[in-house]
N, C-alpha and C positions, 0 to 999 in steps of 0.2 A: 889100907896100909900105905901107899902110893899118896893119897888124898896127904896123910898125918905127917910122911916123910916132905913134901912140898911144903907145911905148915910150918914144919921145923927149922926149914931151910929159911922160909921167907921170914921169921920168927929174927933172924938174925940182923934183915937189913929193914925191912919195918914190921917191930912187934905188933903194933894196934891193928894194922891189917890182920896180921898172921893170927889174932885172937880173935878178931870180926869174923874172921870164916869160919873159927870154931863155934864162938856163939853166941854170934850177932853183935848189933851193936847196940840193940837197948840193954844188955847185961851189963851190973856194975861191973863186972872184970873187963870191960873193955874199955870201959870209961876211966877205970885207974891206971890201965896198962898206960890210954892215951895222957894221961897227966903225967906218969912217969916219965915218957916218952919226951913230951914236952919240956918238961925239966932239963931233958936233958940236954937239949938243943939250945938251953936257954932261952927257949919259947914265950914262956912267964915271965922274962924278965930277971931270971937268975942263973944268970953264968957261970955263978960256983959251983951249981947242984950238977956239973958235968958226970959225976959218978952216977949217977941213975941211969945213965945207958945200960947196964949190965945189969941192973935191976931190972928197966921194963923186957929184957930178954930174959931174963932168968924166970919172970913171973909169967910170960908169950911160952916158954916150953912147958912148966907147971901145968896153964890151963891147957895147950894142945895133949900132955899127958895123961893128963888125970880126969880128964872129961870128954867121955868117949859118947 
């Protein structure tokens, strides 16, 4: 429980991590959370895509929820 509340917390200031811990990073959900992520930094190269912050957390709580 403790574990899941820390994943939630870090979920907010980097999703990809806070999804690595849940599970791992050869899982594709870690690897979309870090494109979303990316996106949103305008990482890629697109600066518009700044809405995907709230994406790759929104999708960072999902997998800490739903896959225990």
């Amino acid at each position: 429980m403790l574990a899941d509340l820390l994943r939630i917390i870090l979920a907010f200031f980097l999703p990809p991590l806070a999804v690595a811990t849940q599970v791992g990073v050869q899982a594709s959900a870690f690897w979309l959370n870090l494109i979303f992520w990316l996106l949103s930094f305008g990482g890629l190269g697109l600066p518009v895509l700044a809405i995907m912050w709230p994406v790759a957390v929104i999708h960072a709580l999902y997998i800490i929820i739903t896959r225990k």
